[in-house]
C-alpha positions in Angstrom: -23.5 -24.2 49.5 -22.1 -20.6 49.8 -25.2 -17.7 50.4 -24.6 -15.3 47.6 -26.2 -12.6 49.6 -23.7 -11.9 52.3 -19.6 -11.5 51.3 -18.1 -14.6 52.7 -18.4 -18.2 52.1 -18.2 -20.3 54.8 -15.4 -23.2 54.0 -17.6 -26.2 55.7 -20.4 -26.2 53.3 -19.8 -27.4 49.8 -20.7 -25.1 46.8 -22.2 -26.5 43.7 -21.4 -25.8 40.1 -23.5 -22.6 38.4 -24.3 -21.4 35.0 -22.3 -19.2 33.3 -23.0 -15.4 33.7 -24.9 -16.8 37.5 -24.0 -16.6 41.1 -23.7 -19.4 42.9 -26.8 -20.4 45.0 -27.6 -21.8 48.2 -29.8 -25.2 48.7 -32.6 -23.2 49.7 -34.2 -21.0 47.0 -33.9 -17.4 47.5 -36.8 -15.3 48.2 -37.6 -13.5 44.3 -37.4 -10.2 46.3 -34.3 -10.6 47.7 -31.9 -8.0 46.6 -28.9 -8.9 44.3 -25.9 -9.0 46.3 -23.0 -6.5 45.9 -20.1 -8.1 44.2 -16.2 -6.8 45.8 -13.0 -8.0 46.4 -13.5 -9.1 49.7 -16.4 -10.9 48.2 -14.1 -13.0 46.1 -11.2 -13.0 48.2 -13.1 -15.1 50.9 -14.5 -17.8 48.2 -13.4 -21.5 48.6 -13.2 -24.2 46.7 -15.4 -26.9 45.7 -15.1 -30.8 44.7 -16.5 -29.2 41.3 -15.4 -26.1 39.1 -17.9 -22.8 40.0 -19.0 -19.4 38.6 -18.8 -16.7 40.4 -21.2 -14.0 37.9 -20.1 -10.4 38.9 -22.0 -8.8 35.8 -22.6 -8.5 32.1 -21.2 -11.9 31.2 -17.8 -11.7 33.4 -18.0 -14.2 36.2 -15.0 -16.0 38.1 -14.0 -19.9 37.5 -13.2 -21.6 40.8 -10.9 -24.5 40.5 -11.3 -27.5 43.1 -7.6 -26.5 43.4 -8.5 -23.1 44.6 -7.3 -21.7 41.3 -9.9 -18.4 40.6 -9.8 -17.5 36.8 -11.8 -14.6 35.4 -13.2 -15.8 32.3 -15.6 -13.1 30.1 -18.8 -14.5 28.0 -19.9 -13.7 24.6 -21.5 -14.3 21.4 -20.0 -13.7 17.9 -21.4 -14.9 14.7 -24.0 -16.7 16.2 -21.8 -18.3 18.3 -21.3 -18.5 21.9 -17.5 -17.8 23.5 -15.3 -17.6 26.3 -13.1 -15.2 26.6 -10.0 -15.6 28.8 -8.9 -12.4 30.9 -6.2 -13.4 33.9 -6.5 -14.9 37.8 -7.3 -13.6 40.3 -6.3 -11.5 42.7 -3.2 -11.0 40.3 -6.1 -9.3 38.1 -8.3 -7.4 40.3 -12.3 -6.9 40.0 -11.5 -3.5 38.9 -8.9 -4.6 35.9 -11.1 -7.6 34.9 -14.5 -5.2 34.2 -12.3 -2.7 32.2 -10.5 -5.8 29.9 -14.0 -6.9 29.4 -15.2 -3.5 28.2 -11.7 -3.4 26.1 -12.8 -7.1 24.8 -16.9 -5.7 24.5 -15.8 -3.1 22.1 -13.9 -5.8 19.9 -16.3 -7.5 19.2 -18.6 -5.0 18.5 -16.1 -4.6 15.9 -16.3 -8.4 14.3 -13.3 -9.3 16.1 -12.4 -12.3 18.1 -10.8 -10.6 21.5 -7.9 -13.7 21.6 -7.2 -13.2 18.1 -6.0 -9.1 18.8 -4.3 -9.8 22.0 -2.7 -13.0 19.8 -1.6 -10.4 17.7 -0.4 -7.6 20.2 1.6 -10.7 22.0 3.3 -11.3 18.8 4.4 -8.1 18.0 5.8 -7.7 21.5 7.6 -10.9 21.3 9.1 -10.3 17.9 9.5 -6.7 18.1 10.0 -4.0 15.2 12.7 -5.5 14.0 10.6 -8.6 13.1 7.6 -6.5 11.0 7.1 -6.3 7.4 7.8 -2.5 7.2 11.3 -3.1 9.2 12.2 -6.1 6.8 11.3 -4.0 3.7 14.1 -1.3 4.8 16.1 -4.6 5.4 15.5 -5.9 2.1 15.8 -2.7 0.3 19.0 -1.8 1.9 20.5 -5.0 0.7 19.6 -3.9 -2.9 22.6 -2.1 -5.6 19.5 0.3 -6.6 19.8 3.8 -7.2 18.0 6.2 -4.1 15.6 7.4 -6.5 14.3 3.7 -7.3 14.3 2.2 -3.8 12.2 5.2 -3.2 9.8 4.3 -6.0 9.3 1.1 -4.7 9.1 2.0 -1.0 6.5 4.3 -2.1 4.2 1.4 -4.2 4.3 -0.5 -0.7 3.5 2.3 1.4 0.4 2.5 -0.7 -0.5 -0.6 -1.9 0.7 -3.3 1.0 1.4 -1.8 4.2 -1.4 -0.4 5.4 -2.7 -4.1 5.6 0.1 -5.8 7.1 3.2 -3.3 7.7 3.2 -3.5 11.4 2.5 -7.2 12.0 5.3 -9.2 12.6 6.2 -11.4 9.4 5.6 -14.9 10.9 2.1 -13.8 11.6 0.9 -12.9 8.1 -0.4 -15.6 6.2 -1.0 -16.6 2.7 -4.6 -15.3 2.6 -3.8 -11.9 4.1 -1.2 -11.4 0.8 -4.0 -13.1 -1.7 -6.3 -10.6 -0.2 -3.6 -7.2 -0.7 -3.1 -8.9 -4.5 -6.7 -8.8 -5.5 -7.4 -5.4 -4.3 -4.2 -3.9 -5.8 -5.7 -5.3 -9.3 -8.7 -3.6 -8.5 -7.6 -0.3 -7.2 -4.6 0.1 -9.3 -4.4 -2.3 -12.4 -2.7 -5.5 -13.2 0.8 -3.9 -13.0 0.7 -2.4 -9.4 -0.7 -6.0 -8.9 2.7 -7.7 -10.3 5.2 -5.5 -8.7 3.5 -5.9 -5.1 3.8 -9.7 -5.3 7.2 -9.9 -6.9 8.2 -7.0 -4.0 6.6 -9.1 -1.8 8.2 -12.7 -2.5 11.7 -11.2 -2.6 11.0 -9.2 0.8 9.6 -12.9 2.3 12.6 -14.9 0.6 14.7 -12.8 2.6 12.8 -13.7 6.0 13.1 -17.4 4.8 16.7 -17.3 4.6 17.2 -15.7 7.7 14.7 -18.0 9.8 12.3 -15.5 10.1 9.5 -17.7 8.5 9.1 -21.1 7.8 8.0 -20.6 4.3 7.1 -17.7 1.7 3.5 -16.7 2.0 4.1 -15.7 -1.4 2.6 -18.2 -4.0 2.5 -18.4 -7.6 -1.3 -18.2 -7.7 -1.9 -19.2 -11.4 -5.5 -19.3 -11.1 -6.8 -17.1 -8.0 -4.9 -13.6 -9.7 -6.3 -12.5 -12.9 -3.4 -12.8 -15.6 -1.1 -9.9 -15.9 -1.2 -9.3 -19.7 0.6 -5.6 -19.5 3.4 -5.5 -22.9 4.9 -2.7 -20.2 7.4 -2.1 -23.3 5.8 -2.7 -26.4 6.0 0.5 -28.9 2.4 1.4 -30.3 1.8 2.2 -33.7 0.3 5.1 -35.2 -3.1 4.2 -35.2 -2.9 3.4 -31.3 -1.3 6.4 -30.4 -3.9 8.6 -32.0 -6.6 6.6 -30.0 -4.9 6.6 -26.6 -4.2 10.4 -26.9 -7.8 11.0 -27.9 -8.9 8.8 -25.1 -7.2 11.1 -22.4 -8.6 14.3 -24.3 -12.4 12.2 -23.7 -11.3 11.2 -19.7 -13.1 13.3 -17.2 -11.0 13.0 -14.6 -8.3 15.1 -12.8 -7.3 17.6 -15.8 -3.6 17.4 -13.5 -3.4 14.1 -14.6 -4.4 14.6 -18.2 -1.8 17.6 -18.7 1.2 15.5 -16.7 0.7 12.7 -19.3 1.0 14.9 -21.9 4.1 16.2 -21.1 5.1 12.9 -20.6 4.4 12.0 -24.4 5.7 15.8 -25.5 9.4 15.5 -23.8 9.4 11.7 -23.6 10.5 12.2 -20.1 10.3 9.2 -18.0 7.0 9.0 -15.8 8.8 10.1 -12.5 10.4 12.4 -14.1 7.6 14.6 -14.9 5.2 13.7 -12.0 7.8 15.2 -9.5 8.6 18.5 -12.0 9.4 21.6 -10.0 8.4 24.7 -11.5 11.9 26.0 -10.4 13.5 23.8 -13.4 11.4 25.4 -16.1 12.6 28.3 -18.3 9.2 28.9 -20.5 10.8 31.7 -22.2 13.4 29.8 -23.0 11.5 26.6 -23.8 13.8 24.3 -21.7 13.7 22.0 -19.1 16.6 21.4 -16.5 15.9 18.2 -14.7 18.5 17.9 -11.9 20.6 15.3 -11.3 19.5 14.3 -8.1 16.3 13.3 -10.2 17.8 11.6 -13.3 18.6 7.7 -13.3 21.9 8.5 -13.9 22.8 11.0 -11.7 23.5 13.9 -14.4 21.4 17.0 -15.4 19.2 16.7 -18.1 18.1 19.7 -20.1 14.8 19.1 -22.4 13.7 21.1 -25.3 9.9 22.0 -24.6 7.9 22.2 -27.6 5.2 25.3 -28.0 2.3 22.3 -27.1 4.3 21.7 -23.8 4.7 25.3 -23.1 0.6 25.7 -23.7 -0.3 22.9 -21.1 2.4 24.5 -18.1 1.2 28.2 -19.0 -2.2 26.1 -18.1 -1.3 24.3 -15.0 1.0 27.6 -14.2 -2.5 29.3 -13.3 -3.6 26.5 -11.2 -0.1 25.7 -9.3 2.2 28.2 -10.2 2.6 29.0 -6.7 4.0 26.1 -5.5 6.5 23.6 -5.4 5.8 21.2 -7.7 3.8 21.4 -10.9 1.5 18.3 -10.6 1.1 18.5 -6.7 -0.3 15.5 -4.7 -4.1 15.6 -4.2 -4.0 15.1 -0.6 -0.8 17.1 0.3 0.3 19.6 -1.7 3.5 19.6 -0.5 4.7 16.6 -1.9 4.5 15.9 -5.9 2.0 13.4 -7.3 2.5 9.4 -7.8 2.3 7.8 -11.2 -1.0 5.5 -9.7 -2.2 8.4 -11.0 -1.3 7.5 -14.7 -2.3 3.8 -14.0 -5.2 4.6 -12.8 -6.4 6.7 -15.6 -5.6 4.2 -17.8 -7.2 1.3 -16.0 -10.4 3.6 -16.0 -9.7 4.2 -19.6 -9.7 0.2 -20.5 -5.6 0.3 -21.4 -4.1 -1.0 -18.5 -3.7 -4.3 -20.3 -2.4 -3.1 -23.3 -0.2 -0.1 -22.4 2.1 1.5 -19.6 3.0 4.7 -19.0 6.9 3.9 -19.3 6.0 2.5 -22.8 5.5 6.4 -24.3 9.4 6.1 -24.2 9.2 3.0 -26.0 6.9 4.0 -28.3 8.7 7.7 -29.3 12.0 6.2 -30.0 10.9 3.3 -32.5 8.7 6.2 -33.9 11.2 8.8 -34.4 13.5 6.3 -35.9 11.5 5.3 -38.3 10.9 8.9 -39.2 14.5 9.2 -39.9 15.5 11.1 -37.4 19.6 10.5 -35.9 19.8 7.9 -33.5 22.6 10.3 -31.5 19.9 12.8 -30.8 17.1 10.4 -29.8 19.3 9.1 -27.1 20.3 12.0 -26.0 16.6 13.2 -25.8 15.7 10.0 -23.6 18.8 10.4 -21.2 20.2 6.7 -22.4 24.2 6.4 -21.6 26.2 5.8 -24.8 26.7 1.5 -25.1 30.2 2.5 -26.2 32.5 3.4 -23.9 35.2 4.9 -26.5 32.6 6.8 -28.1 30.9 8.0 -24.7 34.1 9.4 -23.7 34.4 11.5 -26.8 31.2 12.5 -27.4 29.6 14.7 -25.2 27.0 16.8 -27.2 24.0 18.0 -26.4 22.3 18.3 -29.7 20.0 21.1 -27.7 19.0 22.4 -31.5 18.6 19.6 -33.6 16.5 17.9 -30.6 14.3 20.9 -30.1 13.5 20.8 -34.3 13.0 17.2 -33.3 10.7 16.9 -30.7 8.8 20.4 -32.1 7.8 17.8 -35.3 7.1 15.0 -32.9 4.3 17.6 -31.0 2.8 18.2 -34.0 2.9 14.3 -35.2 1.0 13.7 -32.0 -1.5 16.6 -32.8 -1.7 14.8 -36.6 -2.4 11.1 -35.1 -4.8 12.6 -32.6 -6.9 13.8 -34.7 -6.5 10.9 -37.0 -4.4 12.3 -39.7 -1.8 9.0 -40.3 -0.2 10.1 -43.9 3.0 11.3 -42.3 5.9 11.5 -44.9 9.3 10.2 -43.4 12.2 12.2 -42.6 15.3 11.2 -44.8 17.7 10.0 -42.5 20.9 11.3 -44.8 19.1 15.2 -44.3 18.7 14.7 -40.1 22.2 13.6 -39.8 
């Protein structure tokens, strides 16, 4: 057997297996004050085989398999959940003494963490084999480029996945992520955001992974149907509310105590019936207060036109307000975290999931909800379109007609302000408007 305490083992003498995380010994038992020997390279260049696999310990659980074969493996030792594990780092001398310790810290420091050190270099390995063009993020910009979707709602999307999906799995190549990692992303977008966010991520999801089916980039879509692991998505995302509901939703905000941004931005959503984008990413620049007009450009319209908005006196109040507050800067409802950019409409979801009306109401729905209202109230269909931006069904007619009804819509949606300020307060005896006298 080889003598641990000098640097060479002599070929002739046969060395017998050791424990893990121990140096070999000799037949004859060292003296207990012998001093421990001084592990280098030249130390482990010089070992030799055996008729029986070895460890060779050089510290803190990293120790060198010797193959009867002559094969020298550096294998690191430790103990996760309870359980003890082998970790396996390279050969030697390929991987020197020096590069083996500092792996092991690299591996120590994992699993500090909770993590397995194979499973992270499993990972690393497959995002260098598949490379960016294989990930998740780099087959969403695939996906999404592949889409007849106007700018503004590719971004919209982009932006619910930046949020809600890729921070979990966005750089992990797509053949790596598994069924459980997008049950996992599903549950908490329900949580964090409401059962709508929750919807759009998995049917954003399933389309992105269909397309990495059909080009053999996975086996199978990790995307399931999950009828009874998601809670139910019960959201009417169109359905018009009544009077009664209105009044309650609109004193519900008035009750939240939450970000008064978000309170006033809803508002105005409900006082122009501007869509939800629309007035999240308002610039102060397209405001005229003293006129009482909004200009939304057309880069941020649906349809690629302007779109100029009467602004009832209620709407003027809450930007006068949010004029002290951001007046000098870009956008009116800035982000929270960088006040550079505008603020998402998670915002409004969020508000209302804290609220208890995720379930019954989304924020898109106030567009709904103020066209069946006004024409019920009489008012002409011509003006309410033209109010919510809609494109005229018929072409003929579209052609003709281009008119802005700026005065009729600003008597309009002046009466609808003070309908809301009626229903919030619970006042629900509101006479109709003969349609023959709005025409």
């Amino acid at each position: 057997m080889p003598d641990t305490s000098k640097e060479s083992c002599p070929p002739s003498q046969p060395i017998a297996p050791a424990d893990a995380g121990e140096a070999p010994t000799s037949s004859v038992a060292p003296s207990p004050r012998a001093s421990k020997p001084r592990v280098s390279d030249a130390a482990l260049r010089v070992l030799k085989p055996a008729d029986k696999p070895y460890k060779y310990a050089v510290g803190d659980g990293l120790y060198l398999e010797v193959s009867p074969r002559g094969s020298k493996l550096w294998r690191w030792k430790y103990r996760l959940g309870g359980k003890e594990n082998r970790y396996a780092i390279g050969s030697y001398p390929e991987t020197s003494l020096k590069e083996a310790r500092e792996q092991a810290d690299a591996a120590r420091k994992l699993v500090k963490q909770g993590q397995h050190p194979a499973q992270q270099r499993k990972i690393e390995r497959l995002k260098t084999i598949h490379g960016h063009a294989s990930t998740f993020n780099a087959l969403t910009d695939e996906w999404l480029a592949l889409k007849d979707w106007e700018d503004v709602t590719k971004k919209r999307r982009l932006d619910m996945l930046k949020r809600v999906v890729s921070p979990s799995i966005g750089d992990l190549p797509v053949r790596a992520i598994t069924p459980s990692m997008v049950l996992d992303i599903l549950k908490k977008a329900h949580s964090n955001n409401g059962p709508s966010v929750m919807a759009e991520a998995k049917r954003t999801m399933f389309g992105i992974f269909e397309l990495a089916a059909e080009t053999f980039r996975v086996d199978a879509n990790p995307v399931y149907q999950w009828r009874e692991a998601l809670p139910k998505n019960k959201t009417q995302h169109k359905r018009a509310l009544d009077i009664t509901e209105i009044g309650q939703l609109l004193r519900d905000v008035d009750g939240h105590g939450g970000n008064f941004q978000t309170q006033s931005a809803f508002k105005l959503m409900w006082l122009t019936l501007a869509r939800p984008s629309e007035v999240i990413e308002a610039e102060w620049e397209e405001f005229d207060l003293a006129e009482a007009q909004w200009r939304i450009p057309a880069e941020r319209m649906k349809k690629r036109r302007e779109h100029a908005l009467p602004l009832p006196t209620q709407a003027i109040e809450i930007l006068n307000g949010m004029k002290t507050l951001t007046g000098n800067r870009k956008h009116v409802f800035p982000h929270r975290d960088d006040k550079a950019k505008p603020m998402v409409t998670a915002a409004f979801r969020q508000m209302l999931h804290v609220l208890g009306w995720s379930g019954k109401f989304s924020p898109h729905a106030a567009r709904t909800t103020g066209s069946t209202r006004l024409n019920e109230l009489g008012f002409s269909s011509d003006w309410i379109e033209r109010q919510l931006a809609h494109a005229e069904p018929n072409s003929v007619r579209r052609t003709y007609n281009h008119a802005d009804y700026m005065q009729d819509r600003a008597k309009m949606m002046q009466q609808w302000a003070d309908l809301l300020d009626q229903w919030r307060r619970g006042t629900e005896n509101v006479v109709p408007i003969k349609r023959e006298s709005a025409a």
